[in-house]
Legacy VTK file of the C-alpha trace (Angstrom):
# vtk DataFile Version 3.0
C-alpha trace
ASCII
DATASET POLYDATA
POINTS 464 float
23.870 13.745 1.927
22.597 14.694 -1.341
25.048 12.254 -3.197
23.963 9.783 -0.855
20.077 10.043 -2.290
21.185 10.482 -5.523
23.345 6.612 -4.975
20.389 5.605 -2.817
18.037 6.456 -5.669
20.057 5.117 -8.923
20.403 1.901 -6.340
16.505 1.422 -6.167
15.976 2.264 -9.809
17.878 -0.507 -11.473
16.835 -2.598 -8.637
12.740 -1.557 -10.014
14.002 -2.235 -13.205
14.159 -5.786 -12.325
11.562 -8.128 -10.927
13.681 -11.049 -9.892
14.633 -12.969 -6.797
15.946 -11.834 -3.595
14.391 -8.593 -4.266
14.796 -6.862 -1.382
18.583 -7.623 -1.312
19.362 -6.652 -4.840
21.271 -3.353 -5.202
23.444 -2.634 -8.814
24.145 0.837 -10.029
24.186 2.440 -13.052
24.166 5.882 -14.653
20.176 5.829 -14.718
17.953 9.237 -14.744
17.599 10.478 -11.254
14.295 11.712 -10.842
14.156 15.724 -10.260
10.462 17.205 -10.908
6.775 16.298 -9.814
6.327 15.130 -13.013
9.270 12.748 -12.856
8.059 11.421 -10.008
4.277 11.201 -11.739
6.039 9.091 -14.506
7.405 6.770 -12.121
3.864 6.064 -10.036
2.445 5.692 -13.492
4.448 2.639 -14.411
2.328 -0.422 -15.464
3.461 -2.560 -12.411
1.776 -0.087 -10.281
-1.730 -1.104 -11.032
-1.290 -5.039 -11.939
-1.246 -6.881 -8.478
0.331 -10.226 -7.784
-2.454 -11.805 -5.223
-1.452 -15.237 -6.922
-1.577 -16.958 -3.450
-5.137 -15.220 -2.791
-6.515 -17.191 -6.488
-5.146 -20.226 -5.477
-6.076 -20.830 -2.197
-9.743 -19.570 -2.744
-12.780 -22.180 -3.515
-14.074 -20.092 -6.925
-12.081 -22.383 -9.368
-11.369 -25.810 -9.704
-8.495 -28.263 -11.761
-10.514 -30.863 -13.329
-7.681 -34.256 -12.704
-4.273 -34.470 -11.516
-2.660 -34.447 -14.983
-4.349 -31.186 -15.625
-2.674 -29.995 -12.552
0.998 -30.811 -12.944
0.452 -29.350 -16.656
-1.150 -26.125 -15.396
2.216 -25.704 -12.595
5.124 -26.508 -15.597
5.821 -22.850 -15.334
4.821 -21.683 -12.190
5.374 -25.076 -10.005
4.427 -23.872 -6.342
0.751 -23.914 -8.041
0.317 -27.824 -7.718
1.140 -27.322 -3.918
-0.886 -24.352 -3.184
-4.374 -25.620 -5.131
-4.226 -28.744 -2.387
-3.309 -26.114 0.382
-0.178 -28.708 0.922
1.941 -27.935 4.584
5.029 -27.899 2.183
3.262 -24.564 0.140
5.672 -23.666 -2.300
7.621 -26.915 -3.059
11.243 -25.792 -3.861
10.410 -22.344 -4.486
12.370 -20.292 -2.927
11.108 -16.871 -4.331
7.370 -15.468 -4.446
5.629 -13.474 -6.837
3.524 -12.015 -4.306
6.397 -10.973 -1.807
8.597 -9.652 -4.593
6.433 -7.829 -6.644
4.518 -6.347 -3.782
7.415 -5.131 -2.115
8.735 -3.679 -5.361
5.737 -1.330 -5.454
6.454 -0.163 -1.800
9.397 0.903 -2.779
8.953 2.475 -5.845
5.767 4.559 -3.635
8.983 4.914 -1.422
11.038 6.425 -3.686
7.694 8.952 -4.896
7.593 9.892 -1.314
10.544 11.841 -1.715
9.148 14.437 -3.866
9.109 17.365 -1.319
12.834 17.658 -2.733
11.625 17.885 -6.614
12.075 21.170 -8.395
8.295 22.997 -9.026
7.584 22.652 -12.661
4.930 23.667 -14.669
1.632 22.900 -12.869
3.497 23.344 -9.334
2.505 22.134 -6.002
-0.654 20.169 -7.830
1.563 18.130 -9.433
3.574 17.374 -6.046
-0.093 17.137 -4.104
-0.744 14.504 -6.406
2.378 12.324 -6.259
1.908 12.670 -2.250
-1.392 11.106 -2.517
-0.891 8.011 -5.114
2.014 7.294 -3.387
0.568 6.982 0.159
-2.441 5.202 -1.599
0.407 2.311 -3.716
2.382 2.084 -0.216
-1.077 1.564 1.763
-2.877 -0.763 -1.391
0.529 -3.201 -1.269
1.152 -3.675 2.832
-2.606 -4.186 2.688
-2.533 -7.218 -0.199
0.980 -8.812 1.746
-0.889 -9.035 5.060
-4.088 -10.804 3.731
-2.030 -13.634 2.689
1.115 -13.415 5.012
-0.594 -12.307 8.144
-3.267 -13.714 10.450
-6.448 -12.155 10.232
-6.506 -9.011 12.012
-7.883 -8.715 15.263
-7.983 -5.872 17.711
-7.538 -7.747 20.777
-4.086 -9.966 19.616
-3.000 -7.712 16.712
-0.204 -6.302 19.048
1.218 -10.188 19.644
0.977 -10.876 16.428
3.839 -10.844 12.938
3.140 -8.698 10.746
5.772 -7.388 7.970
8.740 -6.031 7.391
7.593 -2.194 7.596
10.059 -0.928 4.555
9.256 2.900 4.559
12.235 4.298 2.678
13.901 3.337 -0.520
17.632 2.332 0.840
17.620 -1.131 -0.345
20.840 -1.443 2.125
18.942 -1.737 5.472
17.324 -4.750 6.882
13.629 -5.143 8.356
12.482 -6.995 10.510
8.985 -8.631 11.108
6.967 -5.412 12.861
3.773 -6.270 14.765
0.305 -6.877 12.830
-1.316 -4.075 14.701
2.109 -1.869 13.161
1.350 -3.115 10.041
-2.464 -1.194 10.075
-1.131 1.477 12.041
1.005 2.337 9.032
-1.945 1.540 5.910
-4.382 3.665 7.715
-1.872 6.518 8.404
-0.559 6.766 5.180
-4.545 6.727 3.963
-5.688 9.371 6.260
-2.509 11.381 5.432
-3.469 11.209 1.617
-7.077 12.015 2.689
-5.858 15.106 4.004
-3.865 16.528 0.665
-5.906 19.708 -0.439
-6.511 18.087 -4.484
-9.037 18.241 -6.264
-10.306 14.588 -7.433
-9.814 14.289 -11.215
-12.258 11.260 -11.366
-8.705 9.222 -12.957
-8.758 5.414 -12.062
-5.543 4.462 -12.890
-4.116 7.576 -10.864
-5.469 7.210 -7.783
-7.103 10.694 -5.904
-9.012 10.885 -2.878
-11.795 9.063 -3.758
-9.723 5.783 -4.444
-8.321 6.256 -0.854
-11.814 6.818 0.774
-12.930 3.614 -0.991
-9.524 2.053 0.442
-10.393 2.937 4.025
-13.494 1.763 3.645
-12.041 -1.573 2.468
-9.693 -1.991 5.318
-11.840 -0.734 8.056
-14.299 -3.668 7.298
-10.982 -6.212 6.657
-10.612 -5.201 10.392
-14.177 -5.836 11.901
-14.775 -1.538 12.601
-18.101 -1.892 10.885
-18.728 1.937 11.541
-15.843 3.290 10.036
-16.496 1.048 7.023
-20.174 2.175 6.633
-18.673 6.267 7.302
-16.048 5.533 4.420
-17.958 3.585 1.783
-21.138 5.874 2.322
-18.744 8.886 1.724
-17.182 7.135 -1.636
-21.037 6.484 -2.752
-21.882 10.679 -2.237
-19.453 11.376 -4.792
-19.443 8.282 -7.303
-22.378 5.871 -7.243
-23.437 4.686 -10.998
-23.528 1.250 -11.724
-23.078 -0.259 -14.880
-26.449 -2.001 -15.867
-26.278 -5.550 -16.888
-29.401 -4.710 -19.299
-27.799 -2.567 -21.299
-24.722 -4.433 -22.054
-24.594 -5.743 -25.917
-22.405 -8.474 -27.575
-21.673 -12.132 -26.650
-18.839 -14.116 -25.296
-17.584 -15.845 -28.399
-13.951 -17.161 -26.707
-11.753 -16.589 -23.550
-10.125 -13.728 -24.482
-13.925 -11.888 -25.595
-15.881 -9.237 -22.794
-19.422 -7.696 -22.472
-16.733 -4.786 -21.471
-14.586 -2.176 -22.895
-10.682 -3.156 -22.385
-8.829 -1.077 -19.549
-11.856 -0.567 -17.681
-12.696 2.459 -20.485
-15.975 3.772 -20.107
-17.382 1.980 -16.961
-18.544 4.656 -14.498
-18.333 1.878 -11.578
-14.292 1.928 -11.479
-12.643 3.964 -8.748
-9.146 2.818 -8.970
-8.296 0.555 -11.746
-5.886 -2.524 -11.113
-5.319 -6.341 -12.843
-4.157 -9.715 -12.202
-2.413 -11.411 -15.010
-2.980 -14.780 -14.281
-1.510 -17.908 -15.462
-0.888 -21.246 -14.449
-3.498 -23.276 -13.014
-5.185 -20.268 -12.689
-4.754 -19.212 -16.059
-7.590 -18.808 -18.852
-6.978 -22.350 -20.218
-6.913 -24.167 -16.870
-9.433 -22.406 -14.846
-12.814 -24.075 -14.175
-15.300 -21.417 -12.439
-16.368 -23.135 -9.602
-19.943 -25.349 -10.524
-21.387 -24.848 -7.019
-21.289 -20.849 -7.353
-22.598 -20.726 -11.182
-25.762 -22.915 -9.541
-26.015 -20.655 -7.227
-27.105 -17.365 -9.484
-30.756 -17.000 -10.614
-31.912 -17.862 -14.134
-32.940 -14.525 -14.316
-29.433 -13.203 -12.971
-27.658 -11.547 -15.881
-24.475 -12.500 -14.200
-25.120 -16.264 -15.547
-24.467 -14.414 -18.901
-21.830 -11.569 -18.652
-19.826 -14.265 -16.072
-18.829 -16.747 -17.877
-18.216 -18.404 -21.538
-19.152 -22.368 -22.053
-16.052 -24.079 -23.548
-16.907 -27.110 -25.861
-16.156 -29.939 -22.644
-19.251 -27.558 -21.142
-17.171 -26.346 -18.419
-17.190 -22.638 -17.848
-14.224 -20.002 -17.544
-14.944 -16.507 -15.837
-14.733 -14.005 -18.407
-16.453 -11.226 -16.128
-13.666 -9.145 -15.458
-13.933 -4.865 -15.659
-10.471 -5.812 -17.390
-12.157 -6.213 -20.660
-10.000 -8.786 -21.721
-12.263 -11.751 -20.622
-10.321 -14.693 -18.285
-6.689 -13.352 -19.553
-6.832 -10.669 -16.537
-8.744 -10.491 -13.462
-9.852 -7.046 -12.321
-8.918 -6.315 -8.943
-9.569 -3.234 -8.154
-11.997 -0.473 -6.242
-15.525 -0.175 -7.751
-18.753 1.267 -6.791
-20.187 -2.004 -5.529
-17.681 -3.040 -3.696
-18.522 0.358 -1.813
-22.414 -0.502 -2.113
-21.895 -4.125 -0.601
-19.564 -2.656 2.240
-22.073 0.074 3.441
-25.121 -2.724 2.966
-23.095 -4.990 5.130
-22.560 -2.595 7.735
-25.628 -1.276 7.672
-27.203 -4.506 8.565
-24.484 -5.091 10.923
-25.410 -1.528 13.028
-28.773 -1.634 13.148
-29.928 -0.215 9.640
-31.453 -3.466 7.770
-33.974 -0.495 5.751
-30.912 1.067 4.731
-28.984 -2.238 3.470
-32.200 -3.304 1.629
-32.366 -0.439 -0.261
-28.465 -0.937 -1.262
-28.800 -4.104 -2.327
-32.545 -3.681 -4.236
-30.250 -1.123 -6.225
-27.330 -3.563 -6.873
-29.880 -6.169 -8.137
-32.024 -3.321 -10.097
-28.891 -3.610 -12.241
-27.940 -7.137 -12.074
-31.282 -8.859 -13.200
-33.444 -8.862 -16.214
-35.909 -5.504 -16.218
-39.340 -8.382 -16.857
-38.009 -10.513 -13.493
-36.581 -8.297 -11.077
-38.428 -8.054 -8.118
-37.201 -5.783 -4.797
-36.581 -8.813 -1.962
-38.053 -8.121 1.416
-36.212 -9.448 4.318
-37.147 -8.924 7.908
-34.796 -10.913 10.189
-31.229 -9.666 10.077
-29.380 -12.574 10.181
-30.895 -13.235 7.259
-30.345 -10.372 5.800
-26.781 -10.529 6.610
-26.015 -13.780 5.187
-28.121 -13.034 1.915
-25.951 -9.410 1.505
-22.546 -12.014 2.074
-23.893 -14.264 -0.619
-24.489 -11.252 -2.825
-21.145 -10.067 -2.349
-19.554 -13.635 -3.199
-21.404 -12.903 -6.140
-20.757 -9.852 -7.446
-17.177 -9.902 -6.473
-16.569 -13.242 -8.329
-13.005 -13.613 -9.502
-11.644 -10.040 -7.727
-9.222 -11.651 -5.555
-11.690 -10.817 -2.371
-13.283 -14.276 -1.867
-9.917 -15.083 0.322
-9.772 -12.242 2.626
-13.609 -12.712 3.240
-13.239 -16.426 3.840
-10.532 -15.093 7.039
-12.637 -12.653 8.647
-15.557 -14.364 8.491
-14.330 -17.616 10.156
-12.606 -15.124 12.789
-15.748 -13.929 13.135
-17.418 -17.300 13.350
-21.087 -16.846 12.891
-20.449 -17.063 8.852
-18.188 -19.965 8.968
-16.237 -21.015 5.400
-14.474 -24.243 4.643
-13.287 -24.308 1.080
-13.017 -28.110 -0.490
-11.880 -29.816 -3.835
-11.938 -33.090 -5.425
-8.988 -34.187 -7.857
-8.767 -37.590 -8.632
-11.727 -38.892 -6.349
-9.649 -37.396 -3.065
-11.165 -34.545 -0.934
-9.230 -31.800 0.411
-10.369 -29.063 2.752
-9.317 -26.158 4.789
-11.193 -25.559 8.005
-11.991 -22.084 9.434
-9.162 -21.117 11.647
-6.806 -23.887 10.051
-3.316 -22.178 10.019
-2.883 -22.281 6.608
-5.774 -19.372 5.893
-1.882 -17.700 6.325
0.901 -18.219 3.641
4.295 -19.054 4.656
6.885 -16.512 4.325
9.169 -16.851 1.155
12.485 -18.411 2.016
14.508 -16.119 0.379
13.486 -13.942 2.520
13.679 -15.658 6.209
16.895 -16.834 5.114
18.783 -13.075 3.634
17.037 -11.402 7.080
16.386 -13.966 9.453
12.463 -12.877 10.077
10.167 -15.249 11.704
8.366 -18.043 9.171
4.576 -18.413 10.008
3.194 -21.518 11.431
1.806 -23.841 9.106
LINES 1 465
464 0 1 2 3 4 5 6 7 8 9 10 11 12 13 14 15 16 17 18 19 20 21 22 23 24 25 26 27 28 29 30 31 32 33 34 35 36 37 38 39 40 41 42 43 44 45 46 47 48 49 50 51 52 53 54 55 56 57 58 59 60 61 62 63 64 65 66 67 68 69 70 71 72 73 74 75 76 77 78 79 80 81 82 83 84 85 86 87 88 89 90 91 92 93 94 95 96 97 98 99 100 101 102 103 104 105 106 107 108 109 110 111 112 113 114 115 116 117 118 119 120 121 122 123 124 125 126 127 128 129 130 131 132 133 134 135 136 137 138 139 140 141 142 143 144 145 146 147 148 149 150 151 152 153 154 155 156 157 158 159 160 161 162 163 164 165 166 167 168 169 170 171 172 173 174 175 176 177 178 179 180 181 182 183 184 185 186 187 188 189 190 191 192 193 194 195 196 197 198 199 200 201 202 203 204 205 206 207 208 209 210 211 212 213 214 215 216 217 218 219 220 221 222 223 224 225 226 227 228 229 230 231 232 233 234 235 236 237 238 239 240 241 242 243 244 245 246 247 248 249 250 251 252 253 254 255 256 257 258 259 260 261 262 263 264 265 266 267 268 269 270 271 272 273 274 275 276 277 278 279 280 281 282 283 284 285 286 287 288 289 290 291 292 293 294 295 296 297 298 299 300 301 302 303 304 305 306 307 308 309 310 311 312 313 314 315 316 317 318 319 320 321 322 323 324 325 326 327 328 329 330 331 332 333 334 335 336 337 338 339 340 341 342 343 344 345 346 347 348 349 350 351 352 353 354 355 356 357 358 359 360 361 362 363 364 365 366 367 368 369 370 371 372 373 374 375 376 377 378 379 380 381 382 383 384 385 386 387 388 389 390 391 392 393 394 395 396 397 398 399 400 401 402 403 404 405 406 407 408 409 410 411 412 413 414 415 416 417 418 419 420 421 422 423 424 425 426 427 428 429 430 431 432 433 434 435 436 437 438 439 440 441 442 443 444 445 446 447 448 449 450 451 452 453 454 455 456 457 458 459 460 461 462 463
């Protein structure tokens, strides 16, 4: 049995070593390190794929970027080609593609959290069971963050009442690239995330305040993400409000210096260094049509902000053909990545949400007064006074469109919302004089499966 892990885990290590097609089939071998202490098993979680996400498919499909012609388009997918069919939400999504960025990459990180999971069988080195504490929890957190990205854009939306009918995803929980999965139920599929969450909540650490080694905190701020993905607006509001107790500085738009001189140029310090409002740090590289060169923020949302919005200013940089690129990012490295991870208002915006949503509109104005306090220019800001809660509610979603410009969260919000269906969203785009939509509820607010993959293990392909 022993030999058999140590095969099992030289298997999964070249496999990690390469991000290619057919990932989940791939299994060479080699005389590679076999991990043996915590700290081996630290090094591996600490890997840069670990905290830069491939939610390519939630960019594309999402309404906060446009392509300005045709010509632009077919330029902008030379290199990545399923682009040109994803921007139009096309019923053929990925052209001839047969492998997925998203699927691949995501599922790499399971398994390498996988393999990290087996750490109870690592010799105690120097700092002891902390060490092993701390693999146990960034582990659970990776496995949790990744099945949670894969089912916002290869599951439905998830609902209590049909969760248990519906696909969800092949539940890989070990690292024996040898066995085949099957499609396990969506309700499965957030059985496991919050299991593996509250399981990490439960590890006796102490939080080291670390955002690109992710503690408690990061996992409280995860729950809190989830619960509201799921419509439980009450453990959203428990989880965010307990995030917010421990970590609850903004950064203040005021105080930011500098200018935006070019695409790659930030009002913020590269790797998220120094910005209190980061709870677990984590980056899209983007490219292709949604790529610093290509991308067009979205003119709609830019008229949306307030003169006296600093966002106008820290958002975006004006090329010379006057359109405008997102340069926002916590990244620090201006429209080259897109920050994606946890931050402290993300957690504000949840708890106002929900407490609008259970009967505490008092309570949500105060969280958002303090989100603005920070976002507007000291001479303009006023505190805004709304008494009617659906008004409330839909001026806390606008907020959060806002502030969460560019995070990869603009898709998953679109889904539940038009689940929901008192917040209905229809994204549209114009390229070449035609209009395209997609309608709440259309079936293609969920991405096929790769084929790759329904062809090597014969799992059920979504409707489109």
């Amino acid at each position: 049995m022993k030999n058999l892990r140590k095969y099992l885990i030289i298997c999964l290590v070249i496999t990690l070593a390469s991000c290619g097609k057919d990932f989940l089939d791939k299994k060479r071998t080699s005389n590679q390190v076999v991990p043996k202490t915590a700290k081996d098993y630290l090094a591996i979680l600490g890997r840069n794929i670990m905290y830069t996400t491939s939610t390519d498919l939630a960019y594309l499909g999402a309404d906060e970027y446009y392509v300005k012609n045709g010509a632009d388009l077919i330029a902008g997918s030379q290199y990545t080609p399923i682009h040109q069919f994803a921007y139009l939400w096309k019923d053929n999504a990925y052209g001839n593609e047969r492998n997925l960025r998203d699927w691949d990459l995501g599922y790499e990180r399971i398994m390498i959290a996988n393999l990290a999971l087996d750490v109870e069988s690592a010799s105690i080195g120097a700092d002891g069971q902390r060490d092993i504490d701390r693999v146990k929890v960034s582990a659970r957190f990776h496995r949790a963050w990744n099945f949670y990205q894969l089912a916002q854009v290869f599951c439905k939306p998830y609902q209590e009442a049909t969760a248990d009918n519906e696909p969800g995803l092949p539940l890989r929980l070990d690292y024996d690239v040898s066995i085949k999965y099957g499609r396990s139920t969506l309700k499965q599929v957030h059985e496991q995330i919050l299991k593996d969450l509250t399981e990490a909540e439960k590890v006796p650490i102490q939080d080291d305040d670390n955002p690109y080694m992710p503690g408690i905190t990061a996992v409280q701020a995860l729950l809190a993400r989830v619960y509201l993905g799921q419509g439980n607006f009450g453990m959203a509001l428990k989880y965010a409000d307990i995030v917010l107790k421990k970590k609850n500085t903004l950064v203040d738009y005021n105080k930011l210096t500098g200018t935006i001189s070019n695409l790659g140029s930030s009002y913020f310090d590269v790797y998220g260094k120094n910005n209190p409002a980061i709870i677990f740090y984590s980056v899209e590289t983007v490219g292709g049509i949604i790529g610093a060169t290509r991308r067009n923020a979205d003119t709609l949302f830019i008229a949306s902000i307030e003169p006296e919005d600093l966002r106008k200013k820290v958002y975006f940089f004006t090329r010379p053909d006057n359109t405008k690129a997102y340069t926002g990012s916590y990244s620090g490295k201006g429209a080259i990545e897109a920050f994606t991870g946890l931050s402290v208002e993300e957690m504000l915006l949840i708890r106002a949400e929900c407490y609008a949503r259970t009967g505490s509109p008092q309570l949500a104005l105060d969280d958002i007064n303090f989100l603005r306090k920070n976002r507007f220019e000291q001479s303009s800001y006023r505190v805004i006074r709304l008494v009617e809660i659906d008004d409330l509610l839909l001026y806390i979603l606008k907020e959060r469109h806002k502030e969460l410009f560019m995070r990869g969260r603009r898709w998953e919000d679109a889904r539940r919302l038009n689940l929901e269906g008192k917040y209905p969203v229809t994204f549209s785009r114009v390229l070449d004089g035609v209009q395209y939509s997609l309608k709440p509820n259309d079936k293609k607010w969920t991405w096929p499966i790769p084929q790759s993959e329904t062809e090597a293990n014969g799992i059920e392909q979504n409707e489109r």
